[in-house]
Each structure stands twice: as structure tokens, then as C-alpha cells.
C-alpha positions in Angstrom: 113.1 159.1 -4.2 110.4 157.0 -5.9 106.8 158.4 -6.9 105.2 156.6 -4.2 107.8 157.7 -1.6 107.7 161.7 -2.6 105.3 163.6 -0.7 101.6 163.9 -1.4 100.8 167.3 -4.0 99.0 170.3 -1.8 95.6 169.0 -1.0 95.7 165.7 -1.2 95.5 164.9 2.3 92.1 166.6 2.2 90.8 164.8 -1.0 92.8 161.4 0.5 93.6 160.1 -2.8 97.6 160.1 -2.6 96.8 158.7 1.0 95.2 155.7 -0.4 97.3 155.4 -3.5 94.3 155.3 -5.8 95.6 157.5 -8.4 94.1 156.1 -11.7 97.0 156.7 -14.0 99.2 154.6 -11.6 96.9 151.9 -11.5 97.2 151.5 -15.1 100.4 151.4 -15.0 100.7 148.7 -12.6 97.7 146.8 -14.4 100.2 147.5 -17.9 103.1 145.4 -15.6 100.6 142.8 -14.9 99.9 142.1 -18.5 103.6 142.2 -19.4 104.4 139.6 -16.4 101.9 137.8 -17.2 101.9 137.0 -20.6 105.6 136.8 -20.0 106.2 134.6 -16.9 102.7 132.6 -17.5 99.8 132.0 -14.7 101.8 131.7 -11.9 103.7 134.6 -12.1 104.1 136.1 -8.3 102.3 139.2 -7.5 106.2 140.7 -6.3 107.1 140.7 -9.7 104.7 142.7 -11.5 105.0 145.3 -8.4 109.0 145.3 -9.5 108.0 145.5 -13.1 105.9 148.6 -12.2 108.7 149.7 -9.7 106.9 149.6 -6.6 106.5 147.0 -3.6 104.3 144.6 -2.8 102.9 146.7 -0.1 102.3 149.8 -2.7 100.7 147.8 -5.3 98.0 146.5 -2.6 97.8 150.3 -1.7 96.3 150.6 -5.1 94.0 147.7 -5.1 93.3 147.1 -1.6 94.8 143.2 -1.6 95.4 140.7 -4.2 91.9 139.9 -5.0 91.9 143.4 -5.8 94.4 143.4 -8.4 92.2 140.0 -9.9 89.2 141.7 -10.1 90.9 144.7 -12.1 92.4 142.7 -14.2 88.9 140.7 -15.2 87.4 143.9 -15.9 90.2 144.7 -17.9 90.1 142.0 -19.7 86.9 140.0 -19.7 84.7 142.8 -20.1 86.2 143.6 -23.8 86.2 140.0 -24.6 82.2 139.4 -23.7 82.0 142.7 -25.6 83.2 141.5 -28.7 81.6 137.9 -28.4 78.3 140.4 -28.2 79.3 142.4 -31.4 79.4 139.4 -33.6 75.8 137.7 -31.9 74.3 141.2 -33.1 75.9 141.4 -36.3 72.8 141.2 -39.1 73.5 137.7 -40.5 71.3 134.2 -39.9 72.1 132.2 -36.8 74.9 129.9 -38.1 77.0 132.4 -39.6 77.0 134.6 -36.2 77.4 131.7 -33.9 80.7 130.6 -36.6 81.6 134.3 -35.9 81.1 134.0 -32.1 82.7 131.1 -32.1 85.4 131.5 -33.6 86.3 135.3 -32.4 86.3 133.8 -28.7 88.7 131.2 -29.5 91.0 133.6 -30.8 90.9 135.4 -28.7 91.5 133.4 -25.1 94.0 131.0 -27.5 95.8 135.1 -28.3 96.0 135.7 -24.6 96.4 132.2 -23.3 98.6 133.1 -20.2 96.3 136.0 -19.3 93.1 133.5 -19.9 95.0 131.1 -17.3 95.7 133.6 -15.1 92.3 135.1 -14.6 90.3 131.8 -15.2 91.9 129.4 -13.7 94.3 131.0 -10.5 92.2 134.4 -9.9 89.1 132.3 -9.7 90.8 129.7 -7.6 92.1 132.2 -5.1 89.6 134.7 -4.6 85.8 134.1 -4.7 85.0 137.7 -5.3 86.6 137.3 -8.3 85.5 134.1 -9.4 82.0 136.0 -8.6 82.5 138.3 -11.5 83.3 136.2 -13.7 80.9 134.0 -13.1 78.3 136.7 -13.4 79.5 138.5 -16.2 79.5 134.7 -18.2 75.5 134.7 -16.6 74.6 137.8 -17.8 75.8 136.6 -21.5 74.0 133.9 -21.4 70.5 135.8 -20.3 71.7 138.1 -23.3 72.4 135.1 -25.4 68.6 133.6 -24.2 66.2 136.8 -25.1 67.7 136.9 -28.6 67.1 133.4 -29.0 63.3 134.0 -28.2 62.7 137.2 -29.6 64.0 136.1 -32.9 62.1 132.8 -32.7 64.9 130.5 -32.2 63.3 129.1 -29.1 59.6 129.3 -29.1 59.3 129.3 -25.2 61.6 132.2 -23.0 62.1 129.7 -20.5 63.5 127.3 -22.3 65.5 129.7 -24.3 67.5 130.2 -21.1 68.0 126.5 -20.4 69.4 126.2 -24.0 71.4 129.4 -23.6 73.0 128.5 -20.7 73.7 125.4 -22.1 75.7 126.4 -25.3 77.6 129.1 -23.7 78.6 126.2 -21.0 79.4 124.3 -24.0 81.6 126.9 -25.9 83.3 127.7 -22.6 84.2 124.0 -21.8 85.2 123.4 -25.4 87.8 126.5 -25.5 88.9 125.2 -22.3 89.7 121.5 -24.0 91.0 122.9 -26.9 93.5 124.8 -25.1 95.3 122.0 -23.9 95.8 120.7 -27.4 96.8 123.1 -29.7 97.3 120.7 -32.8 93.7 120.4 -33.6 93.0 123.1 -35.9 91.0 126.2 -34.2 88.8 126.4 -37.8 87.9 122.3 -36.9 86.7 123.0 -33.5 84.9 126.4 -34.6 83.5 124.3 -37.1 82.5 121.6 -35.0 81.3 123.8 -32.3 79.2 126.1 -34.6 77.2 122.9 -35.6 77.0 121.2 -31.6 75.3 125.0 -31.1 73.0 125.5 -34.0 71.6 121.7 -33.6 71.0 122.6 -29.9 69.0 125.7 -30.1 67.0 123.9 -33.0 66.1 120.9 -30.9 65.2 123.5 -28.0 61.9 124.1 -29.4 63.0 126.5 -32.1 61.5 127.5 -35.7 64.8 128.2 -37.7 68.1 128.0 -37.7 68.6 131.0 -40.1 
């Protein structure tokens, strides 16, 4: 008899966890299966095989995520969430402008070129096939780029708030798009294009009505 077949523990009716399949243990396990499929099998790896690689159906992994777009949006939290992290650790580092935006740069390449399946999957099929997800994304890329804005302007980059998050929004457009190209051709050196980004991003906050470039 499988886990997900045995009968509930005493009292889990009442607290309806084991009804709902929510346990949080088993949901990282099945996220653990996603990963593994993923970055094994690529983007388009079906949702039946990462419930056989976590040993369970179709049917119990959507008990565990409530449908597919579910299992997307845990998966971009998973994932996404430590990535915008890191790209924030390196824009608060103390160092001028150009050598944090190199640092930004170039850790975000790394790290979507490291995962590149996982990167497809979430960025290109989760957004494709669930708007919720795509929603999340989409905000939590936002909510960098208001971060990305008030330390532009308190710092003096960008004279003017307003126009700190037009140029903001710009460059992290920019750096997104860029990755995205570079991607799809993996013989151009990452250091060229971190390179070449670092300056496209440094020339466009000091054209946006900035002071210094640090």
C-alpha cells in the first residue's frame, strides 16, 4: 500500500490535512521530482512523469497543489524567489554602481544559464499555460524593479523618483530580454555579454537624469 493510499493518522479527518493531501513534507518531495524531471527531461517534461518520479498519480499530485497551475506557482516560488533574492544581495552590496550592476549582471546570468531547463520551464511554458502564474512572475520582476528605482534615487543616480522608475523598469526589461537572447546562443561568452550589459545599464541610468555613475 502506497503513502497516499494508507489511511489518514488519528485526527486527521478533524484537522483535514491528509484529506486534502497538503502535508508539507510531501509537497517537497514532489516539488524535489519536479526539479529532477525537469532539469532532466527539459521544459516540456509531462506533469505524469514527475508524479511517477515522486511515486504518486497524477490525480494525487493535484491533491497537493490543487491543479497544474498549482504545481507552477510552487515551483516559481521555489525558484524565482531565491533568484530575485540573490540579484538583490549583490544591488546592496557596498560597492559604486558599475561594479554592482557587473555583479548583478552577471550572477543572474549564471544563474538562469545554471538552471536553463528549470528557467524554460517556469518562464516560458508555466507563464504560457497559466496566467496566475505568469501573474507572479510578472509581479515579483515589478516589485524588483520599484526596488531597483528607490535605490537609484535615494542614492542620486536619478535625480527625479519618477523617472528613476521609467529607467528602472527599463534596465531590468533590458537584462531580462538580454539573458533571454543569450540563452539561445551559448557561444558568446557570458563575461562579453555581462560586460556589454553592465555598460548598456550604467549609460542608461546616467542619461536618466542622474549625478554619478559611482
Amino acid at each position: 500500500m502506497s503513502p497516499d493510499s494508507a489511511p489518514p493518522p488519528a485526527g486527521a479527518a478533524r484537522s483535514g490535512r491528509a484529506v486534502r493531501g497538503r502535508d508539507p513534507r510531501r509537497r517537497r518531495a514532489i516539488l524535489d521530482a519536479a526539479d529532477a524531471v525537469i532539469q532532466r527531461e527539459g521544459p516540456d517534461a509531462p506533469v505524469s512523469a514527475i508524479a511517477a518520479e515522486a511515486g504518486i498519480s497524477k490525480p494525487v499530485l493535484y491533491r497537493h497543489f490543487g491543479d497544474k497551475g498549482g504545481l507552477y506557482r510552487a515551483l516559481a516560488e521555489r525558484h524565482v524567489d531565491p533568484l530575485m533574492e540573490r540579484v538583490r544581495e549583490e544591488l546592496r552590496a557596498a560597492a559604486g554602481l558599475r561594479e554592482r550592476v557587473r555583479a548583478t549582471v552577471g550572477t543572474y546570468l549564471r544563474m538562469i544559464s545554471d538552471n536553463l531547463n528549470l528557467y524554460r520551464f517556469l518562464m516560458h511554458r508555466a507563464t504560457a499555460e497559466d496566467p496566475r502564474t505568469r501573474g507572479h512572475i510578472g509581479l515579483m520582476v515589478r516589485r524588483f524593479g520599484e526596488e531597483l528605482a528607490e535605490t537609484l534615487a535615494a542614492e542620486g543616480h536619478v535625480a527625479d523618483p519618477v523617472r528613476a522608475q521609467i529607467v528602472a523598469h527599463a534596465v531590468v526589461g533590458m537584462v531580462q530580454t538580454a539573458g533571454e537572447w543569450w540563452l539561445d546562443h551559448p557561444e558568446i561568452a557570458r563575461d562579453d555579454v555581462v560586460a556589454d550589459l553592465t555598460e548598456a545599464v550604467v549609460g542608461a541610468v546616467t542619461g536618466g537624469g542622474g549625478v554619478r555613475a559611482g
